[in-house]
MDTraj code that builds the backbone (N, CA, C; nanometers):
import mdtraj as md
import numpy as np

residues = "UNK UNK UNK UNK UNK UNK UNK UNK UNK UNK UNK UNK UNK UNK UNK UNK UNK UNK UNK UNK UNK UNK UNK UNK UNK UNK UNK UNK UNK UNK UNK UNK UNK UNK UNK UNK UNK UNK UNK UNK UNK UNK UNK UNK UNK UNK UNK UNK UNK UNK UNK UNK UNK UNK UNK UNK UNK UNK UNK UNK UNK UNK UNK UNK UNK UNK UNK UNK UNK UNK UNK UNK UNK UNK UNK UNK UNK UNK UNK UNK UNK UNK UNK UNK UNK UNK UNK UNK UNK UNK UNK UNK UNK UNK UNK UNK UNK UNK UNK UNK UNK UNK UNK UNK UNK UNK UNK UNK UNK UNK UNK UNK UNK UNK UNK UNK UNK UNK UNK UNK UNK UNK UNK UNK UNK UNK UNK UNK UNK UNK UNK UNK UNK UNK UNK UNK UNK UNK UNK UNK UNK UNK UNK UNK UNK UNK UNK UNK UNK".split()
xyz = np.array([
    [-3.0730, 4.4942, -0.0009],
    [-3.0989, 4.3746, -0.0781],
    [-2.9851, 4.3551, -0.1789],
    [-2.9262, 4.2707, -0.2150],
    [-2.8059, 4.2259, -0.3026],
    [-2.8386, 4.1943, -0.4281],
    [-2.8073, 4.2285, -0.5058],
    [-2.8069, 4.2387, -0.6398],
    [-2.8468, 4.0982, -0.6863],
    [-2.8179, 3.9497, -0.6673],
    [-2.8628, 3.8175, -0.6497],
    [-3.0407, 3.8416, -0.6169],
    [-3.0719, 3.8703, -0.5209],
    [-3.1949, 3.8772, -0.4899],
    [-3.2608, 3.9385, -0.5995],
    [-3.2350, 4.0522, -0.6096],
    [-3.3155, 4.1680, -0.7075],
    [-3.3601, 4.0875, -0.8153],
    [-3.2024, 4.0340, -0.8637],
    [-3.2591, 3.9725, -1.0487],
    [-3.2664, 3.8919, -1.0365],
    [-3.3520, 3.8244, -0.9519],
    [-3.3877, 3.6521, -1.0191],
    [-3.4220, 3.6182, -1.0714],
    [-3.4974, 3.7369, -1.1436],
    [-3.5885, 3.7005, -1.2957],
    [-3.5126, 3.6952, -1.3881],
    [-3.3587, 3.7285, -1.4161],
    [-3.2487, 3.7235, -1.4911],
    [-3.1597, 3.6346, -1.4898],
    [-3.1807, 3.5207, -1.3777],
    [-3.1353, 3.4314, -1.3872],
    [-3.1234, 3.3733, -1.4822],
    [-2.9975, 3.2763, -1.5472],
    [-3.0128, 3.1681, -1.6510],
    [-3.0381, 3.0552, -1.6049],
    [-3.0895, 3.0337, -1.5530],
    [-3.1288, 2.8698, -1.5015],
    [-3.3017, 2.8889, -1.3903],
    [-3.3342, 2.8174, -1.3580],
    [-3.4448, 2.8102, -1.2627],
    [-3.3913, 2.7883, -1.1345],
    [-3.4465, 2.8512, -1.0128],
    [-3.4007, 2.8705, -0.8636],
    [-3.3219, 2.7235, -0.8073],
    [-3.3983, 2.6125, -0.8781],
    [-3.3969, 2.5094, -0.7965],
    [-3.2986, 2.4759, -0.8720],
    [-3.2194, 2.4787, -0.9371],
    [-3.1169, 2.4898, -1.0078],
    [-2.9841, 2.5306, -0.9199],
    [-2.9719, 2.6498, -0.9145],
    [-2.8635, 2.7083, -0.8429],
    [-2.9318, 2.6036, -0.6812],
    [-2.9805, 2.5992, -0.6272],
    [-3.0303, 2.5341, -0.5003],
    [-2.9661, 2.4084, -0.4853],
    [-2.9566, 2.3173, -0.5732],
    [-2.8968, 2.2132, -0.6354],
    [-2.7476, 2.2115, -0.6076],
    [-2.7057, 2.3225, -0.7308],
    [-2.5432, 2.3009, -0.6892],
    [-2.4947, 2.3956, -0.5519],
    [-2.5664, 2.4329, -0.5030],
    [-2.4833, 2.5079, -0.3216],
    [-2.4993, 2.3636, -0.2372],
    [-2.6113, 2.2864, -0.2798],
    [-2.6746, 2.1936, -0.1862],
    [-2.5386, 2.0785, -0.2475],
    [-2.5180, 2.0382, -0.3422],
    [-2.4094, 1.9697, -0.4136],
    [-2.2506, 2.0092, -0.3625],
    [-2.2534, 2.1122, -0.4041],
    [-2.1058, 2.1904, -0.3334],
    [-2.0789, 2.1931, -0.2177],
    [-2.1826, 2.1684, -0.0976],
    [-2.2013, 2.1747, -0.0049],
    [-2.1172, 2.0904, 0.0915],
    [-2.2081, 1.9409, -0.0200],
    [-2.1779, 1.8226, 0.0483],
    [-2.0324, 1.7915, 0.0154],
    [-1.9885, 1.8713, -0.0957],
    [-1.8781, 1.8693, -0.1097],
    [-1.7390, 1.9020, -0.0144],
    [-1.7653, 2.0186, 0.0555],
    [-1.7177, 2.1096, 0.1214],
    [-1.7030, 1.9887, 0.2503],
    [-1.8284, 1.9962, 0.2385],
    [-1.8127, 1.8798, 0.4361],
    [-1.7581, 1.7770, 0.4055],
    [-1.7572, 1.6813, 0.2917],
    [-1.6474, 1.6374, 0.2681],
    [-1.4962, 1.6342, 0.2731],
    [-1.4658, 1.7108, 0.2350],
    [-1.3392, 1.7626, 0.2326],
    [-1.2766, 1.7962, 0.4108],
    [-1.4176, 1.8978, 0.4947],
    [-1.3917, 1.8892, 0.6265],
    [-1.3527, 1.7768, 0.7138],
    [-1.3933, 1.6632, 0.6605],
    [-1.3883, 1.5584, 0.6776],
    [-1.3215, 1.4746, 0.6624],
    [-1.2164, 1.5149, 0.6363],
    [-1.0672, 1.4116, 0.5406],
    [-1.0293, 1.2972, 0.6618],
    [-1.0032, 1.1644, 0.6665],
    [-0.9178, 1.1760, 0.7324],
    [-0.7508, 1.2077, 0.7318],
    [-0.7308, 1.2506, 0.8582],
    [-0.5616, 1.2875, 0.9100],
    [-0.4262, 1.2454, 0.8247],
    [-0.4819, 1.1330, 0.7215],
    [-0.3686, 1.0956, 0.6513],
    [-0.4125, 1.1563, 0.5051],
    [-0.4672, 1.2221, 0.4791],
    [-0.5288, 1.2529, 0.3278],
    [-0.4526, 1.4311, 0.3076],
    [-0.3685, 1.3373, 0.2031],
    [-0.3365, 1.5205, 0.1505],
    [-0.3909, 1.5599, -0.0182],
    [-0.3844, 1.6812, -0.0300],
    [-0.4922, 1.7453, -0.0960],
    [-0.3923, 1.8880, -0.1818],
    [-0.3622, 1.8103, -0.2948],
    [-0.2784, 1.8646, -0.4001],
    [-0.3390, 1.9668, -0.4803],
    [-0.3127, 2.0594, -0.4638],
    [-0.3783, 2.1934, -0.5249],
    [-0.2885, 2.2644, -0.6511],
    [-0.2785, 2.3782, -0.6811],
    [-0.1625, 2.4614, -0.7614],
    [-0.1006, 2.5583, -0.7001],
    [-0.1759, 2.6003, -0.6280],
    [-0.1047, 2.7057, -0.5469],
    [-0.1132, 2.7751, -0.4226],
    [-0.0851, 2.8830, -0.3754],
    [-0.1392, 2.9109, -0.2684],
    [-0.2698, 3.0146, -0.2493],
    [-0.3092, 3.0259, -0.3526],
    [-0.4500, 3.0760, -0.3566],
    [-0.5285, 3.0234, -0.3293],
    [-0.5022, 2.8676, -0.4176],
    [-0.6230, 2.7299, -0.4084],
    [-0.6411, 2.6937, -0.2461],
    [-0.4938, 2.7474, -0.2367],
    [-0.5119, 2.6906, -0.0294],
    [-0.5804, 2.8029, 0.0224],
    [-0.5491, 2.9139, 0.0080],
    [-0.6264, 2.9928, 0.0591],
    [-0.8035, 2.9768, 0.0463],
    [-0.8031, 2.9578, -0.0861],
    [-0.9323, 2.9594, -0.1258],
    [-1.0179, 2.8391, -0.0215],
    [-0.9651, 2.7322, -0.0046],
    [-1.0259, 2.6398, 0.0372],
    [-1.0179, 2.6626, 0.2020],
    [-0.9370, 2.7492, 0.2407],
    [-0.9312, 2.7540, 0.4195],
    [-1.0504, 2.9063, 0.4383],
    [-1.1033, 2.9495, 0.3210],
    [-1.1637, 3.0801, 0.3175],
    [-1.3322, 2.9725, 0.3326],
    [-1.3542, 2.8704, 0.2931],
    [-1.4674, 2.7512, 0.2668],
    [-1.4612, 2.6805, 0.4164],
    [-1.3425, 2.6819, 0.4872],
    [-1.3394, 2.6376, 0.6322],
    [-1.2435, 2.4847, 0.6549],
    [-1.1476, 2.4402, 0.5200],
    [-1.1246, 2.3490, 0.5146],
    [-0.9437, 2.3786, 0.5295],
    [-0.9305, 2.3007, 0.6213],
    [-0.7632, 2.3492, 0.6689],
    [-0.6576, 2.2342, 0.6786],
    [-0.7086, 2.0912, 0.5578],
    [-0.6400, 1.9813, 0.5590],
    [-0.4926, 2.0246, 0.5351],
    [-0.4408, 1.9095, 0.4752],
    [-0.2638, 1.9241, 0.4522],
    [-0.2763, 1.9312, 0.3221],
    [-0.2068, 2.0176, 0.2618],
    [-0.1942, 2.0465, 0.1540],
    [-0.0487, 2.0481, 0.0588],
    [-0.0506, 2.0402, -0.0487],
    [0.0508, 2.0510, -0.1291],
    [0.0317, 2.1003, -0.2478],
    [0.1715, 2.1484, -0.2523],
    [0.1573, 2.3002, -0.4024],
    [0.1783, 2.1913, -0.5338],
    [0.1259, 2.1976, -0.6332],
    [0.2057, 2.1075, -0.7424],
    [0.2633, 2.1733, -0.8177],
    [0.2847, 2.2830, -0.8154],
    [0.3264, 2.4695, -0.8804],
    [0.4727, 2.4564, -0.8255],
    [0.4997, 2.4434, -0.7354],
    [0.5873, 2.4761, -0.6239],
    [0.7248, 2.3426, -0.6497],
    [0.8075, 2.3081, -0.7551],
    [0.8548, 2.1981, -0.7614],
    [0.8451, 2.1289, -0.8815],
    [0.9111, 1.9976, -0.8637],
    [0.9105, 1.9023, -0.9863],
    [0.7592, 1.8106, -0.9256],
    [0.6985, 1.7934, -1.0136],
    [0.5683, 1.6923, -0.9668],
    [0.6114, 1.5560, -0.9870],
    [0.7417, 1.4804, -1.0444],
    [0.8052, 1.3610, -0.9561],
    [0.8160, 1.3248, -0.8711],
    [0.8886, 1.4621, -0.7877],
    [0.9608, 1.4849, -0.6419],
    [0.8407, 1.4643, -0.5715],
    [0.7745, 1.5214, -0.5675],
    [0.6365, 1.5771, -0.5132],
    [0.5593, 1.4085, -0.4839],
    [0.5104, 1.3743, -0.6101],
    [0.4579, 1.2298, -0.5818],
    [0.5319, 1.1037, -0.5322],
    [0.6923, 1.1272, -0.5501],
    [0.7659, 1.0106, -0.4693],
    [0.7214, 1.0747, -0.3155],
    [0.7695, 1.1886, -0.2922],
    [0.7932, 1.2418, -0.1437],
    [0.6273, 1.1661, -0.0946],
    [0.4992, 1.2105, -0.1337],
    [0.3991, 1.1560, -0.0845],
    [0.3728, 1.0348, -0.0476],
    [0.4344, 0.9690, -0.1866],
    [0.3760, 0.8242, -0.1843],
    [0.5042, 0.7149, -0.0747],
    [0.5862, 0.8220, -0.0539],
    [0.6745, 0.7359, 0.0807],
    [0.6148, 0.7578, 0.2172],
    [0.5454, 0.8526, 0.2349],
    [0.4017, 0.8929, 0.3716],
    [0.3097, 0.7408, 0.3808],
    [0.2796, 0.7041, 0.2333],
    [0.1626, 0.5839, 0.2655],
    [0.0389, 0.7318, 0.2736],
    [0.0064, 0.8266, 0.2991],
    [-0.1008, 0.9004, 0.2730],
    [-0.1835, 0.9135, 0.1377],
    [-0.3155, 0.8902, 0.2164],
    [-0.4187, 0.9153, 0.1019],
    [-0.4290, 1.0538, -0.0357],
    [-0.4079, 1.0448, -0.1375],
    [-0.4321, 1.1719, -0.2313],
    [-0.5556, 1.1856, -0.2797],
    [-0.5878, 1.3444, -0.2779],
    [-0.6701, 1.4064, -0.3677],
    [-0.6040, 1.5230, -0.4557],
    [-0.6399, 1.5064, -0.5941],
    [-0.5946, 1.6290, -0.6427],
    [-0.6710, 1.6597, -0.7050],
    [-0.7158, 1.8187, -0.6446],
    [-0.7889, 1.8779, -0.6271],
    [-0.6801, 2.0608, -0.7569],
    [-0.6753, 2.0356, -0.8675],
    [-0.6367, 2.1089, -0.9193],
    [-0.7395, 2.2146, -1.0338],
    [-0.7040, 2.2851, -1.0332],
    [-0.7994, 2.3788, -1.1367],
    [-0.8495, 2.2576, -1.2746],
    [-1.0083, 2.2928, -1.3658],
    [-1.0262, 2.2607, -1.4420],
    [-1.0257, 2.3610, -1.5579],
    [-0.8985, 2.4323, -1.5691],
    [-0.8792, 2.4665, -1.7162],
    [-0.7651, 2.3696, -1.7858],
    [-0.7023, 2.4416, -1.8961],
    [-0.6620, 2.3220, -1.9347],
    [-0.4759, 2.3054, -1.9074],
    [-0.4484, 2.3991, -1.8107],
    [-0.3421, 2.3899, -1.7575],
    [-0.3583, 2.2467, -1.6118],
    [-0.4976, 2.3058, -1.5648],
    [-0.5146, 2.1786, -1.4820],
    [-0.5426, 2.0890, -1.4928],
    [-0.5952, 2.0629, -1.6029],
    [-0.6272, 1.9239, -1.6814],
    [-0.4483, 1.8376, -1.6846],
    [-0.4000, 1.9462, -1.7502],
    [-0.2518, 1.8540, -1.7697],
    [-0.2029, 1.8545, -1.6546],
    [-0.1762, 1.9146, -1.5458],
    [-0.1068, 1.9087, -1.4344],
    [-0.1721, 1.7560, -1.3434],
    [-0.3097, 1.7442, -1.3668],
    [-0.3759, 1.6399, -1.3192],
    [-0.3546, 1.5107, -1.3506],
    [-0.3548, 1.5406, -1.5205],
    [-0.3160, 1.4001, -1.5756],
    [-0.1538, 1.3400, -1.5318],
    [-0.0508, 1.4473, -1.5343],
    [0.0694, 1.4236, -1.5171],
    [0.0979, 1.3673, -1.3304],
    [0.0474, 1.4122, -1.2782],
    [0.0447, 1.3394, -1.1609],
    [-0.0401, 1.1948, -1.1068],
    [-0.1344, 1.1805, -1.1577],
    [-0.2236, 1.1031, -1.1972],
    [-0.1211, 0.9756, -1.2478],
    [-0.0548, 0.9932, -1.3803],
    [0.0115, 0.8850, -1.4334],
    [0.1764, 0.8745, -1.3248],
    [0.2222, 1.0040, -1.2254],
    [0.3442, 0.9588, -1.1613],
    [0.2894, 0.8832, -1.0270],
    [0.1309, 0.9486, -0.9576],
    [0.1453, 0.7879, -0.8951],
    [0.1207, 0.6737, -0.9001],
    [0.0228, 0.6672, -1.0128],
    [0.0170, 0.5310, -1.0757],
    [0.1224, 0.4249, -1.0392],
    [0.2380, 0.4899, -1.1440],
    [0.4057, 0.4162, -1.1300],
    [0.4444, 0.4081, -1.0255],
    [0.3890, 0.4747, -0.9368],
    [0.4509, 0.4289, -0.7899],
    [0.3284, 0.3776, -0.6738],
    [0.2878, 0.3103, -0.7554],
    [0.1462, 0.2428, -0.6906],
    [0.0578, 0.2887, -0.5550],
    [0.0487, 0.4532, -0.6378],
    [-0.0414, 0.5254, -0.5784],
    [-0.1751, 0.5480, -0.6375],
    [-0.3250, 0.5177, -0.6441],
    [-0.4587, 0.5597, -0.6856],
    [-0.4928, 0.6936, -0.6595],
    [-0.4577, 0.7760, -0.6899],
    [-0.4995, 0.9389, -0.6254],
    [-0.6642, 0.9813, -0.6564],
    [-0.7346, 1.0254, -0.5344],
    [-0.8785, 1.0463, -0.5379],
    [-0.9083, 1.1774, -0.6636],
    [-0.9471, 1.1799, -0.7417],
    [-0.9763, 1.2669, -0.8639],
    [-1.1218, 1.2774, -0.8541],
    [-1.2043, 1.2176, -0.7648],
    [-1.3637, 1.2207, -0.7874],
    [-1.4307, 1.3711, -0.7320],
    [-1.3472, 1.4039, -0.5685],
    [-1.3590, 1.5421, -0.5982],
    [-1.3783, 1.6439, -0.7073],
    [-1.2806, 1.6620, -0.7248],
    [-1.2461, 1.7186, -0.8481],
    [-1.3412, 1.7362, -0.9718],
    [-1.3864, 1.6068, -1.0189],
    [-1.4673, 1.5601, -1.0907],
    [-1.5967, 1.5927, -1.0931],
    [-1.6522, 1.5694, -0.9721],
    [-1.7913, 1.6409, -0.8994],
    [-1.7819, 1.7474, -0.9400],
    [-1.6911, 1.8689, -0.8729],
    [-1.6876, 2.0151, -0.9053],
    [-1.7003, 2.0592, -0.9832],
    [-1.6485, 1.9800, -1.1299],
    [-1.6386, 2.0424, -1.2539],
    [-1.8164, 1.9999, -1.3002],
    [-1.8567, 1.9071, -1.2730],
    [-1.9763, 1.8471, -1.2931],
    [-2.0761, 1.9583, -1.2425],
    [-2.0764, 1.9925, -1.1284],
    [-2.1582, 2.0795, -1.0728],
    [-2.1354, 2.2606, -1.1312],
    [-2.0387, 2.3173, -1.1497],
    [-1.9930, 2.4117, -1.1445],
    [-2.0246, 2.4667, -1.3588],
    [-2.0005, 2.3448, -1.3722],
    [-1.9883, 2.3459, -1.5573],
    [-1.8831, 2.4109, -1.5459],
    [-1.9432, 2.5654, -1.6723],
    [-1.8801, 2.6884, -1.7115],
    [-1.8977, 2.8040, -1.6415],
    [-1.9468, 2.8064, -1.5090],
    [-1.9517, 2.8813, -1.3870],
    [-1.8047, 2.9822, -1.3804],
    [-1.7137, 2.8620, -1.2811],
    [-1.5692, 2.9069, -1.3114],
    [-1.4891, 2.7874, -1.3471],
    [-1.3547, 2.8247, -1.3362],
    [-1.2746, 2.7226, -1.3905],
    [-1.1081, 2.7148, -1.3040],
    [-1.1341, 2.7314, -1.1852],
    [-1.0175, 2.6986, -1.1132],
    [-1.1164, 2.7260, -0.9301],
    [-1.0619, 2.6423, -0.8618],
    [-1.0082, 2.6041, -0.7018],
    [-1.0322, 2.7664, -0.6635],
    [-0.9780, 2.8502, -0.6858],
    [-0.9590, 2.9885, -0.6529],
    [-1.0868, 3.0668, -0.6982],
    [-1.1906, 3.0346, -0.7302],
    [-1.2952, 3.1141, -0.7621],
    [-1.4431, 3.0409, -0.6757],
    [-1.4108, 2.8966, -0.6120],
    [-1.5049, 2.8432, -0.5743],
    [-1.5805, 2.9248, -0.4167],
    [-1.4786, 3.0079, -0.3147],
    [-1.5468, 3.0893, -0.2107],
    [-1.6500, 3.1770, -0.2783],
    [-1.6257, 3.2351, -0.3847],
    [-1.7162, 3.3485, -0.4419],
    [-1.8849, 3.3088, -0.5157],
    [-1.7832, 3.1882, -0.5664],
    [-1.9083, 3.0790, -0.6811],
    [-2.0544, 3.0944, -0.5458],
    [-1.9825, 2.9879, -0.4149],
    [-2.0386, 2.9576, -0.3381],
    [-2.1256, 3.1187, -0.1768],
    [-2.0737, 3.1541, -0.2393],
    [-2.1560, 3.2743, -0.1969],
    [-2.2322, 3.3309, -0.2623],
    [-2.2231, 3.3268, -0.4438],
    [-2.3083, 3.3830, -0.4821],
    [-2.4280, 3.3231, -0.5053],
    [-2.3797, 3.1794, -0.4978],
    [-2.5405, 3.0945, -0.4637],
    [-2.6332, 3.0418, -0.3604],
    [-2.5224, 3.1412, -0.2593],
    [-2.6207, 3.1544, -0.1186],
    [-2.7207, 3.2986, -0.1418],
    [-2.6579, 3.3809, -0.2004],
    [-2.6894, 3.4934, -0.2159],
    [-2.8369, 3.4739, -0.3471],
    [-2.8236, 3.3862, -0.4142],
    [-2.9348, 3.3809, -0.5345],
    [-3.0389, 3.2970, -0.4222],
    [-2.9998, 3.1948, -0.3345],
    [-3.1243, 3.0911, -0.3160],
    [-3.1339, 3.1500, -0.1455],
    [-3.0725, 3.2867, -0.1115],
    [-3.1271, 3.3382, -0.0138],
    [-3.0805, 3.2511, 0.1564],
    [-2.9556, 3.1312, 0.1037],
    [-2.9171, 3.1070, 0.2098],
    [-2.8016, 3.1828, 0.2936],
    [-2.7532, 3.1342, 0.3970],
    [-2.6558, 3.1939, 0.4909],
    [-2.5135, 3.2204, 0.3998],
    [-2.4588, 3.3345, 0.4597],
    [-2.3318, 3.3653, 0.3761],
    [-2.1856, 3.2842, 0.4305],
    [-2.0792, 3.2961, 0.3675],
    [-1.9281, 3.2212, 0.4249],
    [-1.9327, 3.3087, 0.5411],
])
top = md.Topology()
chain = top.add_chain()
for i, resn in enumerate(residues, 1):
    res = top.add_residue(resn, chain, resSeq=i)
    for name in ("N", "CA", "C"):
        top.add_atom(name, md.element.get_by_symbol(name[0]), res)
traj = md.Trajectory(xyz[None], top)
């Protein structure tokens, strides 16, 4: 039996709670499975990619770590491809978000941020980066007794 099971009486929240955000994160996840073919998906690094191909999601990706984030948003926004940036919510990713955010603006790009947005919504003070969400999401299969990654 896994340590999740044992203490549920130690939980900080009520069952249907954690049930909520796996069921939330979820829809998240199949989302994302779901991209279409022109949608790339701006992360920080190669953990965040890892992290997200460890969840089953193996879109196109790009480092915003990796480079000037000018370069980065001209090079995209000459594709015509859809953006998500999908970057950590601490407060390194906060600024990395905003700063790309305002370079495609100027180059009359809308980049999808609602991802993103959701996660932090669902997740709170859980964790706080892309790279912790395989674990998040196992451990709330593991509290509400569903199937593992």
């Amino acid at each position: 039996m896994s340590r999740y099971k044992k203490d549920r009486r130690s939980l900080k929240a009520p069952l249907h709670v954690y049930e909520k955000r796996l069921e939330n994160i979820e829809e998240i996840i199949d989302e994302l499975l779901h991209l279409p073919e022109d949608t790339v998906i701006i992360v920080e690094g190669k953990r965040d990619v890892r992290a997200l191909n460890r969840l089953g999601i193996k879109g196109h990706f790009e480092m915003a770590t990796h480079g000037s984030t000018s370069n980065l948003c001209e090079d995209i926004a000459k594709t015509g491809k859809n953006v998500i940036i999908l970057t950590d919510w601490d407060r390194r990713g906060n600024m990395l978000m905003s700063d790309l955010t305002k370079h495609f603006h100027s180059l009359g790009v809308n980049p999808d941020v609602r991802i993103r947005e959701r996660l932090i919504a669902i997740v709170q003070k859980e964790i706080k980066d892309v790279e912790g969400l395989p674990t998040y999401v196992l451990k709330l299969r593991h509290i509400t007794g569903y199937s593992t990654l």
